[in-house]
C-alpha positions in Angstrom: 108.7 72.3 117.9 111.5 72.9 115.8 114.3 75.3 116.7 112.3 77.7 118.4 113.5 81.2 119.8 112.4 82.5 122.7 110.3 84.9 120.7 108.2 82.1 119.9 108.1 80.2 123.6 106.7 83.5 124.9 104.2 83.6 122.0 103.2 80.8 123.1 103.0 81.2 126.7 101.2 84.1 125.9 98.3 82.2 124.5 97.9 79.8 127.5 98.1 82.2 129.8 101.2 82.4 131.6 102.4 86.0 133.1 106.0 86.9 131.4 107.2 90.0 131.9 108.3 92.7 129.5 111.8 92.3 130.0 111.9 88.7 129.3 110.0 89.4 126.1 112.0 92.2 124.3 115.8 89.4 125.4 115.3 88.3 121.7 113.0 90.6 120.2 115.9 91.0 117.3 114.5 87.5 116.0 112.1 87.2 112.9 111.4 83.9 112.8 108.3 82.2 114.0 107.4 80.4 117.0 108.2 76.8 114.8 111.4 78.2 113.7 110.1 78.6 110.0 112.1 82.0 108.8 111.3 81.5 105.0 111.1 85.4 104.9 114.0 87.2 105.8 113.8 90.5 106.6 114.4 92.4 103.7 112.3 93.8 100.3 114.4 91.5 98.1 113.3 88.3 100.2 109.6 89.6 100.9 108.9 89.6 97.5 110.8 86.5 96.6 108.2 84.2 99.1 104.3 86.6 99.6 102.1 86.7 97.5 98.7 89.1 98.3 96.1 86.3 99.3 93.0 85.3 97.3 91.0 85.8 99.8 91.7 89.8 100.5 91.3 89.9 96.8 87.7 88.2 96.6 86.6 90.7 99.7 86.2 94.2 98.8 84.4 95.1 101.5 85.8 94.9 105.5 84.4 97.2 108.4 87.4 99.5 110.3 86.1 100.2 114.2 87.1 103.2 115.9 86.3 102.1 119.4 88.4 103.9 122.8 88.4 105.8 125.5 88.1 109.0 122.9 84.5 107.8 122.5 83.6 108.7 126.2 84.3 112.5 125.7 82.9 111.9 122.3 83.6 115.9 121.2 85.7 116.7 118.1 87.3 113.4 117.1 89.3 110.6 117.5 92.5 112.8 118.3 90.7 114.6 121.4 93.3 112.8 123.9 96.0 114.9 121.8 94.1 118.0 121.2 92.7 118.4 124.8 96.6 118.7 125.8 96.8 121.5 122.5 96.6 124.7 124.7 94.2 127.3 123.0 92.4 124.5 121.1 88.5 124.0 120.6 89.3 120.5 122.4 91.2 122.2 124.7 88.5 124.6 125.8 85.9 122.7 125.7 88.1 120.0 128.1 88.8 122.8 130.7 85.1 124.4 130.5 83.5 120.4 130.7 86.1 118.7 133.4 88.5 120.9 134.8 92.2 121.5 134.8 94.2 119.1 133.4 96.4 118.7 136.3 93.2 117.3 138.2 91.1 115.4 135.4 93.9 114.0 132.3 92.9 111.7 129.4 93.6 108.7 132.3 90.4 109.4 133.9 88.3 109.4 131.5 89.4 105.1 131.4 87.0 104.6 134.3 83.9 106.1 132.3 84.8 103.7 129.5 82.7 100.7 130.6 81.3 99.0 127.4 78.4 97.7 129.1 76.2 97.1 126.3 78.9 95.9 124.1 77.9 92.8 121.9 80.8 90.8 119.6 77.8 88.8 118.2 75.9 91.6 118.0 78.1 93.1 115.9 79.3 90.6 113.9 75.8 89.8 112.5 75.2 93.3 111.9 78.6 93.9 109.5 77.5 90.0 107.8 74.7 92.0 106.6 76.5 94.9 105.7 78.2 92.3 102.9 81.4 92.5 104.6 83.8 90.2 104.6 86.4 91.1 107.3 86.7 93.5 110.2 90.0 95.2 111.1 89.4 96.7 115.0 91.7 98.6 116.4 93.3 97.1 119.5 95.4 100.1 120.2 95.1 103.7 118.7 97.3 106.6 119.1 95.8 106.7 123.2 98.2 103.9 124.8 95.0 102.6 125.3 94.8 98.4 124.5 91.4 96.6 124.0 93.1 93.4 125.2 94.9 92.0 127.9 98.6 93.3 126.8 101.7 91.9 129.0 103.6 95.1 128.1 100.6 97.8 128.7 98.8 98.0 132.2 96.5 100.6 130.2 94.1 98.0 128.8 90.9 96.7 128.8 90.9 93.7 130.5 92.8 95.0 133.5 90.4 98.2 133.3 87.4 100.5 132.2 85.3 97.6 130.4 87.4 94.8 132.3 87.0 92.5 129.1 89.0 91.7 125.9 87.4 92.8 123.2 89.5 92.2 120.6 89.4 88.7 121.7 85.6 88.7 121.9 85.4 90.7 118.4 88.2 87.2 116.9 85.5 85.0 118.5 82.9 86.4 117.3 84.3 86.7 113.6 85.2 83.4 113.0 81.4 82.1 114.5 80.0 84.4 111.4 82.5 83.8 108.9 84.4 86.9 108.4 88.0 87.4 108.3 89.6 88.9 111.1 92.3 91.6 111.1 93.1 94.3 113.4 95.4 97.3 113.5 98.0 98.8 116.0 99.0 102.5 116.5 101.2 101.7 118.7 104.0 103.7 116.7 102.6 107.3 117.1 102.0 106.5 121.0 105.4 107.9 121.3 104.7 111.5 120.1 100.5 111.7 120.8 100.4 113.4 124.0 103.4 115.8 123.8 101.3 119.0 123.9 101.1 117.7 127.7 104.5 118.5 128.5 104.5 122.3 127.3 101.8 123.3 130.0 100.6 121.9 133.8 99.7 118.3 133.3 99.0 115.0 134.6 101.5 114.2 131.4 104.2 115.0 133.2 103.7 113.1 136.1 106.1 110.0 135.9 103.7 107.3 137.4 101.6 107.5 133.9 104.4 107.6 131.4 103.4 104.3 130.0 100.0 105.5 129.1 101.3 109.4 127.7 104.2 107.5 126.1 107.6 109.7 125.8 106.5 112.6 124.4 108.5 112.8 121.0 108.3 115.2 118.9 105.9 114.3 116.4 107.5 113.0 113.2 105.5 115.1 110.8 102.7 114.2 107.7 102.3 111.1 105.1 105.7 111.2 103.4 108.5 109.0 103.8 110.9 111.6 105.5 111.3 112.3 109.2 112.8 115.4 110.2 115.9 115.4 112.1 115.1 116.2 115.9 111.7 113.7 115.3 113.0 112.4 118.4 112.5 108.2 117.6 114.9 106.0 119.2 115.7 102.7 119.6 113.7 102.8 123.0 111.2 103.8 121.5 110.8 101.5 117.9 111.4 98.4 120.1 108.9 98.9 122.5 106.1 99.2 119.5 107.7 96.0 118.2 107.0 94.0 121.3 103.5 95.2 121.2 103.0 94.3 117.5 104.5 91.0 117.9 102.1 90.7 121.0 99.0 91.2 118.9 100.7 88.5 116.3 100.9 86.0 118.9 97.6 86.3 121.0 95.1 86.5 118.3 97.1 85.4 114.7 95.0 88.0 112.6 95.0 87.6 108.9 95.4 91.5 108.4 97.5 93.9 110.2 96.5 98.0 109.4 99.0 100.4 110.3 99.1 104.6 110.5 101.3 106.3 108.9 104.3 106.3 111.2 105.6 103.2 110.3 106.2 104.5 107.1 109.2 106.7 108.5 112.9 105.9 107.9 113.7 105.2 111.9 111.2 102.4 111.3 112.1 100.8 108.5 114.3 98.1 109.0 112.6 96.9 112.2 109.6 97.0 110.2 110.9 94.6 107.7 111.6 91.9 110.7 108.1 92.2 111.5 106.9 91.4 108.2 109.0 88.6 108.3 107.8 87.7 111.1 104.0 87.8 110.7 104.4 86.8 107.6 107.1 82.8 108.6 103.7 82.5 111.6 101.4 82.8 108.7 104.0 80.1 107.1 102.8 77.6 110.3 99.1 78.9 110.0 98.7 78.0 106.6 96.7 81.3 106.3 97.2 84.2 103.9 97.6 87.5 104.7 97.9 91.2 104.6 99.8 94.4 105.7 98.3 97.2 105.1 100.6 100.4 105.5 100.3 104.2 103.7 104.0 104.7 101.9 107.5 103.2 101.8 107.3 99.9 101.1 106.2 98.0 97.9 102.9 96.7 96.6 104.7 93.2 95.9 105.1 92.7 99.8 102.0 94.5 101.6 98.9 96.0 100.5 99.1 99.7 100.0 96.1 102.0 101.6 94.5 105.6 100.9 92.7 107.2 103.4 90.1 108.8 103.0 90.4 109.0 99.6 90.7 106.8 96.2 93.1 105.7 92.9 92.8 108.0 90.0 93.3 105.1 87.8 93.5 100.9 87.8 96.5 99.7 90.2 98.7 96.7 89.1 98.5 95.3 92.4 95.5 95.2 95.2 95.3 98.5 97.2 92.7 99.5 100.2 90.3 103.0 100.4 89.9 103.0 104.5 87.6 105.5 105.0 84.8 106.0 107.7 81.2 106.6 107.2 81.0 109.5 110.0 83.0 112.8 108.1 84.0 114.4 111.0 85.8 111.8 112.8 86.6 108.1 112.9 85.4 107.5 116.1 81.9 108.1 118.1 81.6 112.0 118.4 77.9 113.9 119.3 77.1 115.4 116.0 78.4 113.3 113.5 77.8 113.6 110.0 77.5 110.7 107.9 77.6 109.8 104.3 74.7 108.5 102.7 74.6 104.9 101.0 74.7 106.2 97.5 78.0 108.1 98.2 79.6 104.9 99.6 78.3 102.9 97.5 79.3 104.9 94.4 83.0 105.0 96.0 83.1 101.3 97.0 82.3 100.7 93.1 84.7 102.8 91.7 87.3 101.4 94.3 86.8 97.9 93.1 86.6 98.8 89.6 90.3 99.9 89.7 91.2 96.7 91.9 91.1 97.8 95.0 89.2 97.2 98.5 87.2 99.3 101.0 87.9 99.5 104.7 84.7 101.0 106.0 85.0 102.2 109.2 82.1 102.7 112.2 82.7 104.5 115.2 80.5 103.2 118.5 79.6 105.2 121.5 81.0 104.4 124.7 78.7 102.1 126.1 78.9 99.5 122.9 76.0 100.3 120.9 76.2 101.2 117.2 74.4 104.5 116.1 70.9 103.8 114.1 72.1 105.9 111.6 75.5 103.9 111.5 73.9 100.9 111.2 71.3 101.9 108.2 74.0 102.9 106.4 75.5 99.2 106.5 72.2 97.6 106.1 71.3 99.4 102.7 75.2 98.7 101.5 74.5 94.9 102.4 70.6 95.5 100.8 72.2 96.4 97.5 75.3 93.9 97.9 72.6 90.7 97.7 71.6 91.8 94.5 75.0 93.4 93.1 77.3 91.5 94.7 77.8 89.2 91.4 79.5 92.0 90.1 81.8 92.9 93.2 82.7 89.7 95.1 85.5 87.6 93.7 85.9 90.3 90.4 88.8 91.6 89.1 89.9 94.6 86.9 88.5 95.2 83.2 90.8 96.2 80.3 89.2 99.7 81.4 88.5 101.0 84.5 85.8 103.5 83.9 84.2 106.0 81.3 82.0 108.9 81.4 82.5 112.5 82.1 83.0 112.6 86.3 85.9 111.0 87.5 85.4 111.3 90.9 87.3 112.3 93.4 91.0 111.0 94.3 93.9 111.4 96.2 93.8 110.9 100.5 91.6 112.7 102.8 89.3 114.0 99.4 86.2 111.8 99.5 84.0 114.0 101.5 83.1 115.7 99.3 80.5 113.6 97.1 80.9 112.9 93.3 77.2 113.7 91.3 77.3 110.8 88.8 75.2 110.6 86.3 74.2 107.0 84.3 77.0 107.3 81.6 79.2 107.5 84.4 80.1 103.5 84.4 82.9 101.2 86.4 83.6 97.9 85.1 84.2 94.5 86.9 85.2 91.3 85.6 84.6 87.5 86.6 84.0 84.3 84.6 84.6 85.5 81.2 81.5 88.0 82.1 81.7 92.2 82.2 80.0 94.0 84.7 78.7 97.2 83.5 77.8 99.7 86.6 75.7 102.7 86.1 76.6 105.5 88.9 73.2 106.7 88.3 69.5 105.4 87.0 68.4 106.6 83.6 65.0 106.3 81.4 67.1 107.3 78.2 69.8 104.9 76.8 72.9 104.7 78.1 76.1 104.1 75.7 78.8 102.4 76.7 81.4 103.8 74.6 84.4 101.4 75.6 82.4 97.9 73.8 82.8 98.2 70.0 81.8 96.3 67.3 84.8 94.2 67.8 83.5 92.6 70.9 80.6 91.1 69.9 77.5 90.8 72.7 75.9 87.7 73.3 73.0 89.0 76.0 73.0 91.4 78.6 70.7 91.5 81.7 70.7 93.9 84.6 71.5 92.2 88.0 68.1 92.1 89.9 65.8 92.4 87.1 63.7 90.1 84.9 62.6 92.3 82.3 64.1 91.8 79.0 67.3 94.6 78.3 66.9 96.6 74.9 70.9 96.9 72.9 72.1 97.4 70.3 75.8 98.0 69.1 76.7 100.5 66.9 79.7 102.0 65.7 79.8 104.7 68.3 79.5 101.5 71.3 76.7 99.4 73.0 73.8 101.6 73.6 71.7 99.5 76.6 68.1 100.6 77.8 67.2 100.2 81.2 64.1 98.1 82.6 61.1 100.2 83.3 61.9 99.5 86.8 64.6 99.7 89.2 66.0 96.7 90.7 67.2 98.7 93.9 67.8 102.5 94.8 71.5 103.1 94.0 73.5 102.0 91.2 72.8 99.5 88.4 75.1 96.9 87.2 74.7 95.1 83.8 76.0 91.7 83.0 77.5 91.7 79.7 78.0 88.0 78.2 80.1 88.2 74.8 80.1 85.5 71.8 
């Protein structure tokens, strides 16, 4: 071991075991170098770009599966945010908390951690079922805006291992990955701890009571939406950014994940220069793993050093560099709520196309119920997007953008938080994919007229074309006006329809 910092001997006393303390860990938290001494990035935009490069690997993917999985899934009302909103006085969560389990001065978000007992929980289980989705990474979340950790943190006494399912589960869920071949990633939300569960201090609360300040966090005021600014009086202090950075460099350490997703408050100016010595130093550990990988984050730092993400939403256009749609397949809320409404397969499949037409990924999130189990309706959902993957996936996996994006006459939505709403495509809606000097024409919709492809000319002249899944022979012909291409008689499968286009 070559100059190593104490950041890096706790690392790696960490992974063998041993009991530090908090205090020990944040001495030398200032460092960004990695447990081996390599510090090849410095912590700065100028030196980040000089040395990452976006791996091939996150590239080749398009698809991963987000999980949703807490505590919040044992009241399983509203969504995700019902730890905040039952603390909201006069909201729906609120009433419903007060009419279901009492004042919150006798039942708080803490004691709902009991009821969380994951006892039919599966990492193998689960890990088949998103192989056959055609996924090929998964990014849990080992801490969400809750305090709550699904692994055996040195810094959170809230956690998993220590209570409720008494198990690490994003350890399991690493395990488990690697047996099936996936990627694994996970994300923190550690930063918006700090402001989640402030509504608790404005009215009688077990919030307020000192003994469980490390699970409510420090009650900031909350820094606002998804822009780059943060309001004076947002309340973040050094106390405050450091103790997410201990946690972040925790996860790093224990589980060395090859994608790190982050919410939106990283994205803030009090964060933004600690966050750059955390890039540097995930980034010099991935140096000594001899792994690529990815940061995902929302706004306010460059595409040439992390992977920027939309949520809920989609590009309007073809981005120069890799990007990430994280969306869930419930509508109402990312993690396990009674009532759910989910997209269909078409929708997401039609999105997921368009996505990777303009070079980008999807993060498809599923949220499980309490006990560990995957909804049916969850898990068709992936089955029919892997079902049409294992004849399609020729023209997704490993493709990259087309001189054009798209044509036809619906764009789709775009823009974050839009994609509920579901684009009607019709077959001369098409996304185009390219990989080894073949196009990938994909029709949004099935058609028994012809479809023109407007954006092939006579100046790119067609060798054959074939649609992916059928053997029956494909009628074209090109014309001044484009390539007008008759389907098969039948369809190959139930959603869209990609044509391979090979060129003299």
């Amino acid at each position: 071991m070559k100059n190593s910092s104490l950041i890096g001997l706790i690392g790696i006393a960490l992974l063998l075991g041993c009991t530090n303390t908090a205090e020990e860990y944040t001495q030398d938290i200032s460092t960004y170098v990695s447990p081996e001494g390599t510090d090849i990035h410095k912590p700065d935009s100028s030196s980040l770009a000089q040395n990452y490069t976006i791996p091939d690997w996150f590239k080749d993917a398009k698809l991963g599966i987000f999980i949703h999985w807490g505590v919040y899934a044992v009241p399983a009302f509203g969504n995700e945010w019902y730890p905040r909103n039952m603390y909201q006085k006069g909201s729906k969560v609120y009433e419903h908390h007060i009419k279901t389990y009492g004042p919150l001065t006798e039942f708080g978000y803490k004691d709902f951690i009991p009821m969380f007992k994951a006892e039919m929980f599966n990492a193998d289980e689960w890990l088949a079922l998103f192989k056959e989705s055609g996924a090929k990474y998964i990014v849990p979340v080992a801490e969400h805006h809750d305090g709550f950790s699904l692994y055996g943190s040195k810094f959170n006494k809230w956690n998993s291992v220590s209570m409720g399912p008494k198990r690490d589960i994003i350890g399991e869920l690493r395990e488990a990955s690697l047996k099936h071949g996936l990627h694994f990633g996970l994300s923190s939300h550690r930063a918006e701890n700090a402001w989640f569960f402030n509504g608790g201090l404005e009215i009688p609360s077990d919030v307020q009571d000192p003994q469980y300040k490390s699970l409510y966090g420090e009650g900031l005021k909350a820094p606002g939406g998804q822009t780059p600014d943060c309001p004076e009086g947002a309340g973040f202090n050094e106390n405050s950014i450091r103790n997410w950075l201990k946690h972040t460099y925790e996860l790093v350490d224990l589980y060395k994940p090859e994608l790190f997703w982050f919410d939106w408050t990283v994205g803030k100016y009090p964060f933004r220069s600690t966050f750059y010595q955390f890039m540097a130093y995930y980034y010099n550990n991935a140096v000594d793993w001899d792994k690529g990988v990815v940061i995902n984050t929302k706004f306010g730092y460059g595409d040439n050093i992390q992977v920027f993400d939309i949520e809920r939403g989609k590009s309007d256009k073809a981005r120069d560099f890799p990007w990430q749609t994280d969306t869930s397949i419930g509508k109402k809320s990312w993690g396990y709520i009674e009532g759910e409404e989910n997209k269909t397969p078409n929708q997401i499949i039609d999105d997921f196309i368009d996505i990777v037409s303009k070079n980008g990924n999807l993060l498809l999130n599923i949220g499980p119920k309490a006990d560990g189990t995957i909804t049916d309706e969850q898990q068709a959902v992936l089955r029919a997007i892997g079902k049409w993957l294992k004849v399609n996936g020729e023209a997704i996996y490993e493709t990259r953008p087309w001189e054009v994006a798209s044509e036809g006459t619906v764009a789709g939505t775009s823009g974050a938080f839009s994609d509920n709403e579901e684009s009607l495509y019709t077959a001369q809606d098409i996304r185009f994919t390219t990989k080894d000097n073949k196009l990938y024409a994909i029709s949004l919709a099935w058609t028994d007229e012809d479809v023109l492809i407007k954006s092939i000319g006579n100046d790119k002249k067609v060798a054959g074309i074939r649609m992916l899944g059928s053997d029956e022979k494909i009628s074209w012909d090109q014309t001044s006006e484009g390539l007008k291409v008759s389907f098969p008689e039948k369809m190959p499968t139930d959603y869209a329809h990609a044509l391979e286009i090979v060129f003299i």
